[in-house]
C-alpha positions in Angstrom: 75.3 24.0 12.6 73.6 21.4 14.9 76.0 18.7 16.4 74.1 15.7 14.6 74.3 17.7 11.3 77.9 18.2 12.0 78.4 13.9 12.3 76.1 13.7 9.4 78.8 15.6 7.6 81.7 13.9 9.0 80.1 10.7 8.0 79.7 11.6 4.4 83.8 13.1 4.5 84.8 9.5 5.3 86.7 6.9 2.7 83.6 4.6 1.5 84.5 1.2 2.4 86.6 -1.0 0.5 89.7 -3.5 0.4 92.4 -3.3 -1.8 93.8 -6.7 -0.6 90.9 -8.7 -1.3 90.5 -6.9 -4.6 94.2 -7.4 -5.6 93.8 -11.5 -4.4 90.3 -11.4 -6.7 92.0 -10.3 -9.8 95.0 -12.2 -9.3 93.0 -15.6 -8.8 91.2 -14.7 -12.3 94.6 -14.1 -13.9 96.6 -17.6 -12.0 93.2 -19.5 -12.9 92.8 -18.0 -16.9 89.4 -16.6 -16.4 88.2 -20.3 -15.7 86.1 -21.0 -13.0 86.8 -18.1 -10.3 85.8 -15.2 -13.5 82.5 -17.5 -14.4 81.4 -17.6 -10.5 82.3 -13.5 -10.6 80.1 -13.7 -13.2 77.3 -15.6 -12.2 77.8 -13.0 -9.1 77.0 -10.3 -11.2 80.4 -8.7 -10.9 81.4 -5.8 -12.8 83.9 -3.3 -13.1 82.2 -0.5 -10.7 82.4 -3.2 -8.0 85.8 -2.3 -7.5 86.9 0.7 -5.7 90.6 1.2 -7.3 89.7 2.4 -10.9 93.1 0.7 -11.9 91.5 -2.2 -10.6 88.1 -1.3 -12.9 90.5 -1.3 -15.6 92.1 -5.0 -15.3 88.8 -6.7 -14.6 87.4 -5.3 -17.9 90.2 -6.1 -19.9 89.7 -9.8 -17.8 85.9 -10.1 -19.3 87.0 -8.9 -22.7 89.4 -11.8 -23.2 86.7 -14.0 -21.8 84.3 -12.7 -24.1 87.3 -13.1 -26.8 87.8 -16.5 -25.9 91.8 -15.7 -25.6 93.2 -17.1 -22.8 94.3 -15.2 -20.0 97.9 -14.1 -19.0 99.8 -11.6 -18.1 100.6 -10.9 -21.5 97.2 -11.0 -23.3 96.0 -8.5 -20.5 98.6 -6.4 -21.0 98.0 -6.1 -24.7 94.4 -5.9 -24.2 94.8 -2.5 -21.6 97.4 -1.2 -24.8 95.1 -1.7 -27.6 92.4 0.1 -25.3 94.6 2.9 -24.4 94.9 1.7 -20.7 97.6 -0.2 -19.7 99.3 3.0 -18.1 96.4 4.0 -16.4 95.8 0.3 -14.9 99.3 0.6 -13.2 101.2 -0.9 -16.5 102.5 -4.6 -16.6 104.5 -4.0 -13.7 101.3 -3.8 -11.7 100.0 -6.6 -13.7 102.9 -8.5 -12.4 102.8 -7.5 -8.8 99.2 -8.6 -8.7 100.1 -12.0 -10.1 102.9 -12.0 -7.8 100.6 -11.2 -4.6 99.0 -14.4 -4.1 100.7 -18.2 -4.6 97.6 -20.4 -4.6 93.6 -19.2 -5.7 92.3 -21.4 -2.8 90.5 -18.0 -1.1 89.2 -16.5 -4.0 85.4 -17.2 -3.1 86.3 -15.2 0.0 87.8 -12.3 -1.9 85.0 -12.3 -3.9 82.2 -12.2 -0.8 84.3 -9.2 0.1 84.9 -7.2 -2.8 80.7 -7.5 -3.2 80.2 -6.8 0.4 81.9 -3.6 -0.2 80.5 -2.4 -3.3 77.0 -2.9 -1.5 78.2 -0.6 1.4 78.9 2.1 -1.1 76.0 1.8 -2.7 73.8 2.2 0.3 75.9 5.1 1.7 75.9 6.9 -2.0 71.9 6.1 -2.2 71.8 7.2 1.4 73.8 10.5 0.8 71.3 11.3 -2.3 68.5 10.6 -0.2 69.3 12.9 2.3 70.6 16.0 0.3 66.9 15.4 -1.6 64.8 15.5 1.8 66.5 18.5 2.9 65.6 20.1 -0.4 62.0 19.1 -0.5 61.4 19.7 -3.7 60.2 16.3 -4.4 56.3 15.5 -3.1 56.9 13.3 -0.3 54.8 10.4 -1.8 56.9 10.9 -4.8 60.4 11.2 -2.5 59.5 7.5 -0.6 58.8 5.8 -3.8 62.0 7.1 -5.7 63.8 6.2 -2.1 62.1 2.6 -2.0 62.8 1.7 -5.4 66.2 2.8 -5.3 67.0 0.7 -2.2 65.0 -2.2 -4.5 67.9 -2.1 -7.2 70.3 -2.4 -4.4 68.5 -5.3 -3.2 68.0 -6.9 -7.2 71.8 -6.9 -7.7 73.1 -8.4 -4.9 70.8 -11.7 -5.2 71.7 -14.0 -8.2 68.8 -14.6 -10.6 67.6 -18.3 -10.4 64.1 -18.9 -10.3 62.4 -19.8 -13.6 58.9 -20.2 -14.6 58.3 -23.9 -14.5 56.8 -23.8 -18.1 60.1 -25.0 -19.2 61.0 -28.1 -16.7 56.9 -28.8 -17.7 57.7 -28.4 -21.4 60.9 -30.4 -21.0 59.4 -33.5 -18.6 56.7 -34.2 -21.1 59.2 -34.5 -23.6 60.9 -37.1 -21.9 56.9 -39.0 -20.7 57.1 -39.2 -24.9 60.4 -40.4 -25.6 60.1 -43.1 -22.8 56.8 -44.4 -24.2 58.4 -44.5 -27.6 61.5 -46.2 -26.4 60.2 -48.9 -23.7 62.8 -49.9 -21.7 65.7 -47.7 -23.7 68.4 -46.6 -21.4 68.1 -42.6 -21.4 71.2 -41.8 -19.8 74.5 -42.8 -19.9 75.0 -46.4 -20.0 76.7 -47.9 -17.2 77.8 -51.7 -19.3 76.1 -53.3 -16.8 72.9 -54.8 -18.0 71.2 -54.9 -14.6 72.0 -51.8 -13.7 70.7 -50.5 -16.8 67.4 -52.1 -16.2 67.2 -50.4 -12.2 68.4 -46.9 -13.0 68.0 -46.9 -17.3 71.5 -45.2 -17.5 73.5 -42.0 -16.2 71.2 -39.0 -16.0 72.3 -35.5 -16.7 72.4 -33.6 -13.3 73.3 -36.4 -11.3 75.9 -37.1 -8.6 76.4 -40.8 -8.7 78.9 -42.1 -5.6 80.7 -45.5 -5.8 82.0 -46.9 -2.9 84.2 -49.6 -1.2 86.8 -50.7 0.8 90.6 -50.5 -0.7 91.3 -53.1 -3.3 87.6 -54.0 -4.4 87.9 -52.5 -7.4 86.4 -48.6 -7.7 88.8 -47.5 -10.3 87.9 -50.7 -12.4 83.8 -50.8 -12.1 84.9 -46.7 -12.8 86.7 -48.0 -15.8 84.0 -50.0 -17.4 81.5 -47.4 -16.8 84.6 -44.9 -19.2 84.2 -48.1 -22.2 80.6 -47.9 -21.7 80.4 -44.2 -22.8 83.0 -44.4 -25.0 82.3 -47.4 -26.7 78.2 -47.6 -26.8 76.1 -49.9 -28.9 74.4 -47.5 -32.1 75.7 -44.3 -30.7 78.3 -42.0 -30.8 81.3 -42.2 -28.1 79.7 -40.1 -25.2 83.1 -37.1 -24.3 84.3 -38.5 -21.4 86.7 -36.1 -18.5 88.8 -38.8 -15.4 90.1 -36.9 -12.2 92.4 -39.5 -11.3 94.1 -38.4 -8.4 95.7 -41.3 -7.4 97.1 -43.5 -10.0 98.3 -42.1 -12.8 97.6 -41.7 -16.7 99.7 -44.1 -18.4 98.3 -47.0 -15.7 95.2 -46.3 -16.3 95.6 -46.5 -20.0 97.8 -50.1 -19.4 94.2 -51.0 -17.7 91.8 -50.2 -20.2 93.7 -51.6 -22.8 94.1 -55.1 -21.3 90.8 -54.8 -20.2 89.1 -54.0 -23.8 91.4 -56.4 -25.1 91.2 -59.4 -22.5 94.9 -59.4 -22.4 96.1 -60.3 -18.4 97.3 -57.7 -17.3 100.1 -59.4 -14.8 101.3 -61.3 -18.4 101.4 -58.2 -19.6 103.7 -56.6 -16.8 106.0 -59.8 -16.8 106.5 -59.4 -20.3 105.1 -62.5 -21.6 102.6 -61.4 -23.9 102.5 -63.6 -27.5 102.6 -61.7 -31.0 98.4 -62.6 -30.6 97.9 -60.7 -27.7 100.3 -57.6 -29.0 98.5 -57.0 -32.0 95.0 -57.2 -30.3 96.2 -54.2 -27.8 97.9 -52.5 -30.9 94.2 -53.1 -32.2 92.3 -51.7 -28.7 94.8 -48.6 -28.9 94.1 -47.6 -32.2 90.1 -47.4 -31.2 91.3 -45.1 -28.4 93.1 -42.6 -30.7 90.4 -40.7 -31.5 87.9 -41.4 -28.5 87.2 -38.1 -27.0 88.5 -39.5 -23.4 90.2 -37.1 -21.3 92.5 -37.8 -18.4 93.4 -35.8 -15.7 95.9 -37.3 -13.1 97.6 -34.1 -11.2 97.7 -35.4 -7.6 96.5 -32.6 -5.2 94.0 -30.8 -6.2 91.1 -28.7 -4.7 87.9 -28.8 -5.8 88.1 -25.2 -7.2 91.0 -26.4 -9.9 88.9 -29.8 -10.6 85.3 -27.0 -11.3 87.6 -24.6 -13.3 89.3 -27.5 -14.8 86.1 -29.4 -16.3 84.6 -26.3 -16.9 87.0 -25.3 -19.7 87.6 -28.5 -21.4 83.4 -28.8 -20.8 83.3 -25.6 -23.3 85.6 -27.4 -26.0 84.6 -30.8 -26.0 80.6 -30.7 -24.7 81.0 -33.7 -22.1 78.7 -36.0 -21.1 80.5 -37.9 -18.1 83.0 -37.0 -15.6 84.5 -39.4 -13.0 86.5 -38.2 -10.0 88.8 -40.9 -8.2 88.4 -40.4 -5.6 86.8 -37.9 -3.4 88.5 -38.3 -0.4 92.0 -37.4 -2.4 90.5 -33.8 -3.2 92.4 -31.4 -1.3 90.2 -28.9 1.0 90.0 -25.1 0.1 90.1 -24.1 3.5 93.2 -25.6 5.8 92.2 -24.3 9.0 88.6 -26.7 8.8 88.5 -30.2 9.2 88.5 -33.0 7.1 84.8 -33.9 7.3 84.3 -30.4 6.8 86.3 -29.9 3.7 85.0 -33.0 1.9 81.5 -32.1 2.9 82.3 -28.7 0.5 84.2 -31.0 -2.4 80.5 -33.1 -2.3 78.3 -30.3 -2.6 80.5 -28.8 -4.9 80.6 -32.1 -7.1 76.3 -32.0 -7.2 76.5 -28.6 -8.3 78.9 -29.3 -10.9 76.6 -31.9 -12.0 73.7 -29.6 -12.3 75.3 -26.7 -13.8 77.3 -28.8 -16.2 74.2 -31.1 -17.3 75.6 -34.1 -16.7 76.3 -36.8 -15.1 79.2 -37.2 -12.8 80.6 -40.0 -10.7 82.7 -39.7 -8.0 84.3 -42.5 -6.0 84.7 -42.8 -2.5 86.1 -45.0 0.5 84.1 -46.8 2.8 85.8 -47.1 6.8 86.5 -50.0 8.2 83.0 -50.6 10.3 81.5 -52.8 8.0 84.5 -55.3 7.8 84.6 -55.7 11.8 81.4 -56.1 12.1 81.2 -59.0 9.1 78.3 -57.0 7.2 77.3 -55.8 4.3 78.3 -51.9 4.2 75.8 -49.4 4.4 75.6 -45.2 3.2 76.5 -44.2 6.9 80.4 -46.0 6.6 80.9 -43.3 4.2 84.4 -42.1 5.4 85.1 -38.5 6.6 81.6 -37.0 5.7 78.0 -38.3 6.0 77.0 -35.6 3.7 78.1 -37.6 0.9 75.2 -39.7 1.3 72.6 -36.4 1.2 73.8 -34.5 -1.8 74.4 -37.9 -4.2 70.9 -39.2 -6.0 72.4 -42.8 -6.2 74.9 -44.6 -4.4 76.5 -47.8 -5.4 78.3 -50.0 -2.9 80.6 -52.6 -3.7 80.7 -55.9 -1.7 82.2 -59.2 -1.4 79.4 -61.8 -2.4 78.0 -62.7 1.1 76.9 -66.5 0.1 79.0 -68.8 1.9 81.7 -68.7 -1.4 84.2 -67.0 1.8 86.9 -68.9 3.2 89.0 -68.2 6.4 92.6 -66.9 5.2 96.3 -67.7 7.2 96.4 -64.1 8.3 92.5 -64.2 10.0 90.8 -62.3 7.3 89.0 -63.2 5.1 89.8 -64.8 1.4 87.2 -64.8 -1.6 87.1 -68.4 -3.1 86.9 -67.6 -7.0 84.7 -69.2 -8.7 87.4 -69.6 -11.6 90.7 -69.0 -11.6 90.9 -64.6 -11.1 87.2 -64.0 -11.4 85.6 -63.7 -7.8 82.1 -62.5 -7.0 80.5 -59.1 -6.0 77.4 -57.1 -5.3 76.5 -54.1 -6.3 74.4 -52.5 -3.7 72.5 -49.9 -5.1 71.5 -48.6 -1.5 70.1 -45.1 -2.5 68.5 -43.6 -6.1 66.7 -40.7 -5.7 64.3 -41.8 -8.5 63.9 -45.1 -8.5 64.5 -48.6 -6.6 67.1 -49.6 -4.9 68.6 -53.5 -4.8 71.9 -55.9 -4.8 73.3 -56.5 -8.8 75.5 -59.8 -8.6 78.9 -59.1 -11.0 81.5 -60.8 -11.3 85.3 -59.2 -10.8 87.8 -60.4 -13.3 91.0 -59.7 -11.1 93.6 -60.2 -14.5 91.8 -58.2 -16.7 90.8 -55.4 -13.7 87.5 -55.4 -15.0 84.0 -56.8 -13.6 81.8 -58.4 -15.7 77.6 -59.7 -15.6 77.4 -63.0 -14.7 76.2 -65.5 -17.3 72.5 -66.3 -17.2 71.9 -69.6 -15.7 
């Protein structure tokens, strides 16, 4: 035998390529994360079973699209039972296995990576099996060779088909769907055909919340992002001859029970610092016992674990998005969402949670908002703040189709405080005035919304025609 047949050979003898680890930190991610968001992007991957190289590992990830497909929730247990009832369990390592695996890994911040790896893999195997059958055929030649390079070609084609994703649609469905809307809007002049914001004005400028949208609202600290974010919640929730619009809050800083002391003062114009003090009259008490009862059985949902990554906030939405069908998702705020990958930096990190939130917004068909902080250029420079003070990422400003900018009214209502900043005069006792700057809407104009910010009730309000 020739030496090059002899490495041909030794080629073919080897172990095809694979990793255990990364398939062991895969499955456990799916298993931590209960076949959320890390089993719908394996998936939308076209994952299977065969893309594993340990058939114990085959096994489990069956039994993990099963219970999907089941819509049981995923645990150790229900995979467990769901290897017994198919005869299995012993063959996929039994629950101790199952348990080891769970055991492997503490946090599912890697699992994209595990998955890039686990494909990368499969691929490998693929070519060297198709490669292997290719070559035991040409040294046959039984096949004509016309006949040979097309069964070779399209065989390396089906290699090719599964490892891309499937996204590109004939456009007679976007066309069939945008002439839809070309009729609704002429029968419905001037409707708002999104979600609708409470704010008459902005209404008007952007005609509501569109599905597929990443809206960004920023400001400085203390003007009021989590309250404009909080009338924009009543607005869904409460809107004029509709039904209440499912509503999902990542608040990652303050937690559930303030927010709810806020919305209830707010809805029932009860100061919220009379409130705190404990001087509320039996008038005031039953109008919030009022406001809460509306809430009951408003499909608002609140999220306030501190922490997270943008993985748990996708996997997160994504489930309760399946039981509830929601049309509006805030995130305060996205400089609070933990990166997936330590060893970037920050910019970096929120540069993935903003691409992530447009994607979520696109996938999910709606509308999401997600606040953000402004740096501190535009206050020592006495301006009005622009897109580019975005902190920690200027790709906030790319992947959002409208960003809103809050401001302290620049009209000589300003007057010079003890400690050298600057102090809002109020133009009543608590209410003080603010723009909206709406300095970027991918679809349509742009332009300053005067409001007015009610500071004992948290909430801003339009300013009364004059």
């Amino acid at each position: 035998m020739r030496k090059s047949q002899q490495q041909e050979m030794t080629f073919i003898d080897r172990v095809p390529p694979h990793n255990l680890e990364a398939e062991q930190g895969l499955l456990a991610s799916v298993i931590i994360d209960g076949g959320g968001d890390i089993l719908s992007q394996c998936l939308t991957r076209k994952i299977r079973a065969d893309y594993f190289f340990s058939s114990s590992h085959q096994l489990i990830f069956s039994a993990l699209v099963e219970l999907s497909n089941k819509g049981t929730g995923i645990d150790e247990i229900t995979i467990c039972e769901e290897l017994r009832t198919s005869n299995s369990l012993e063959a996929a390592g039994g629950p101790a296995y199952i348990n080891e695996l769970t055991n492997r890994i503490e946090v599912t911040a890697h699992a994209i990576h595990w998955l890039e790896i686990v494909r990368e893999k499969y691929f490998l195997r693929k070519l060297i099996s198709t490669a292997v059958v290719t070559v035991e055929r040409a040294y046959k030649s039984g096949d004509d060779l016309d006949h040979l390079l097309d069964s070779v070609e399209h065989s390396f084609f089906e290699i090719s088909q599964d490892r891309i994703t499937d996204t590109a649609q004939h456009i007679r469905g976007s066309i069939g769907e945008a002439v839809d809307m070309v009729h609704f809007l002429k029968e419905n002049k001037g409707a708002i055909t999104g979600v609708p914001t409470g704010f008459p004005d902005l209404d008007r400028l952007c005609f509501g919340f569109h599905p597929g949208q990443m809206i960004v609202v920023a400001a400085r600290p203390g003007m009021g992002k989590t309250s404009i974010a909080l009338n924009f919640v009543e607005a869904a929730l409460f809107p004029r001859h509709r039904e209440p619009i499912p509503t999902l809050m990542f608040s990652l800083e303050m937690p559930s029970r303030e927010l709810a002391m806020r919305l209830l003062c707010s809805r029932s114009r009860v100061d919220v610092r009379r409130v705190r003090d404990g001087f509320v009259d039996r008038g005031q008490l039953l109008e919030i016992e009022k406001v809460s009862r509306e809430y009951q059985d408003i499909p608002f949902f609140v999220d306030d674990a501190g922490g997270q990554n943008i993985l748990e906030i996708r996997a997160k939405a994504r489930r309760l998005h399946q039981q509830h069908k929601l049309g509006l998702i805030i995130i305060d705020y996205l400089q609070l969402i933990n990166g997936t990958d330590s060893s970037v930096n920050r910019e970096q990190q929120i540069a993935e949670a903003s691409r992530s939130i447009k994607a979520m917004a696109k996938e999910f068909g709606l509308p999401i908002v997600a606040l953000a902080q402004l740096n501190r250029k535009s206050e020592d420079e006495n301006r009005a703040p622009r897109m580019s003070d975005l902190r920690e990422s200027g790709s906030i400003e790319q992947d959002a189709d409208m960003v809103l900018l809050i401001d302290r009214r620049r009209r000589g209502t300003k007057k010079a405080a003890k400690d050298g900043e600057e102090e809002e005069a109020e133009v009543n006792p608590g209410i003080v005035e603010r723009d909206l700057i709406v300095a970027k809407q991918r679809n349509g104009p742009t332009g300053e919304i005067p409001l007015l910010f009610n500071r004992s009730l948290t909430r801003f309000e339009t300013p009364a025609a004059k």
